[in-house]
C-alpha positions as CSV (number, residue, x, y, z in Angstrom):
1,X,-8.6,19.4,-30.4
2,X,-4.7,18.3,-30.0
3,X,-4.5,20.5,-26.8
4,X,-7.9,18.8,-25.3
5,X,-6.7,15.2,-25.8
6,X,-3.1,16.7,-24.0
7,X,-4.9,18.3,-20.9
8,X,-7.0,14.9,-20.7
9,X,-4.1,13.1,-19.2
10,X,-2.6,16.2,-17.6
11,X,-3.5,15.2,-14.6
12,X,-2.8,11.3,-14.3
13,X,-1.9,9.3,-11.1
14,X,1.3,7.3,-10.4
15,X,0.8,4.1,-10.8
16,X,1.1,2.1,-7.0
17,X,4.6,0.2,-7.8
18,X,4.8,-3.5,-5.8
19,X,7.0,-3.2,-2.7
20,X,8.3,-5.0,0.4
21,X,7.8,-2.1,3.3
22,X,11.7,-2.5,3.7
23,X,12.2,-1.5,0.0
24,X,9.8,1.8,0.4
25,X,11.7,4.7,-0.4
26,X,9.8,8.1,0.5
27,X,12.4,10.0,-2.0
28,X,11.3,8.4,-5.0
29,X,7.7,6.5,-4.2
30,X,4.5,8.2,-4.7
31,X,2.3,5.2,-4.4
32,X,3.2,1.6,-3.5
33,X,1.1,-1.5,-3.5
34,X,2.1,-3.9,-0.5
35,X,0.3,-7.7,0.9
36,X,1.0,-9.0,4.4
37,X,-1.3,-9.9,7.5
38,X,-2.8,-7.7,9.9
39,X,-1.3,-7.9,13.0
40,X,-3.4,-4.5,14.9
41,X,-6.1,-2.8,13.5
42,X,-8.7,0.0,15.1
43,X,-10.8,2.4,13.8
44,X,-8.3,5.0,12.1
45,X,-5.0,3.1,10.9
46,X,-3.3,-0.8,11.1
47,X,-0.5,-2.1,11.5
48,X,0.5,-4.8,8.9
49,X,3.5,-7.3,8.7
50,X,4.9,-8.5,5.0
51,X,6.9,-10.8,6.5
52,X,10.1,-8.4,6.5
53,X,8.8,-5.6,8.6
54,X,6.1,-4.1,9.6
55,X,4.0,-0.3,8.5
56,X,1.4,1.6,10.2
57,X,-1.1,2.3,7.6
58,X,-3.4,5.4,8.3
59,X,-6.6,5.2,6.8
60,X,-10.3,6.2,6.9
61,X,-11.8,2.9,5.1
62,X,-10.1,0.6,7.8
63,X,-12.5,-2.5,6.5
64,X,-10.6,-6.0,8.2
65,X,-9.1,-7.0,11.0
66,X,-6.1,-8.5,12.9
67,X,-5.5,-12.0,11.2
68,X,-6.5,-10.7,8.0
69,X,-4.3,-11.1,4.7
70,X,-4.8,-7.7,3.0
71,X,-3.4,-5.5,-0.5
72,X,-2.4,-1.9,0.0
73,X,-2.1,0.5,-2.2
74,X,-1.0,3.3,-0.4
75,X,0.2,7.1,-0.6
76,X,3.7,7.6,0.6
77,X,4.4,11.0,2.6
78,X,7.8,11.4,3.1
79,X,8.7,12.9,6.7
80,X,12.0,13.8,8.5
81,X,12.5,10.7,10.2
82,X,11.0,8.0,7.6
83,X,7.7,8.0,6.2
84,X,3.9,7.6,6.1
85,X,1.9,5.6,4.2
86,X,-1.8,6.7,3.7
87,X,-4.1,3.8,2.8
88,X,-6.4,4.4,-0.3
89,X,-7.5,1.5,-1.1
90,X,-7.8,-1.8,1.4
91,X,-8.2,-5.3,-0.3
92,X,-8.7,-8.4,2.2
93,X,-7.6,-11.3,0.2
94,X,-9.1,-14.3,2.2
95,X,-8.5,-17.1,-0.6
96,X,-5.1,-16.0,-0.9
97,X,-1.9,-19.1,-0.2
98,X,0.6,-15.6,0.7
99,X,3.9,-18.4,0.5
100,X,2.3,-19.3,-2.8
101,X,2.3,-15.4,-4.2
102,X,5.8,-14.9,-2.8
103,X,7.5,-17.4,-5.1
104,X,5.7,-16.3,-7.9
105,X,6.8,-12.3,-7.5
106,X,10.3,-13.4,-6.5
């Protein structure tokens, strides 16, 4: 029974840690969590901007559009030159005061 409950969390995801697309780093993120506004969107990816840069997200749920205030948690897939973040999950957070929430997580 010991060896069931350790193969239970064998398998477990990384958590999606809170960063600012500037502070993604694709050697040691697995999944980050980032807010900011929609500034392009179409049917496969979009492009948002936290307010210190700017990430292409690549997705298959693309559910807002440009103007929108959206959470991402996203995978990151470290390539040669940078990285890519794959959108899992795609919150729009329309009540949301965005200069309120940054000077609480400051």
């Amino acid at each position: 029974m010991a060896s069931d409950q350790q193969n239970k969390f064998a398998y477990k995801r990384h958590p999606a840690v809170h960063r600012k697309i500037t502070e993604i780093n694709p050697e040691k993120d697995i999944r980050v969590r980032i807010i900011g506004n929609v500034i392009d969107a179409n049917e496969s990816s979009i492009v948002v901007d936290d307010g210190h840069s700017k990430a292409e997200i690549i997705s298959d749920n693309i559910n807002c559009a440009t103007g929108d205030t959206v959470r991402i948690f996203a995978r990151v897939l470290p390539l040669e030159d940078g990285f890519e973040l794959r959108g899992e999950i795609i919150q729009k957070l329309d009540d949301l005061d965005i200069e309120l929430y940054k000077k609480v997580v400051k």
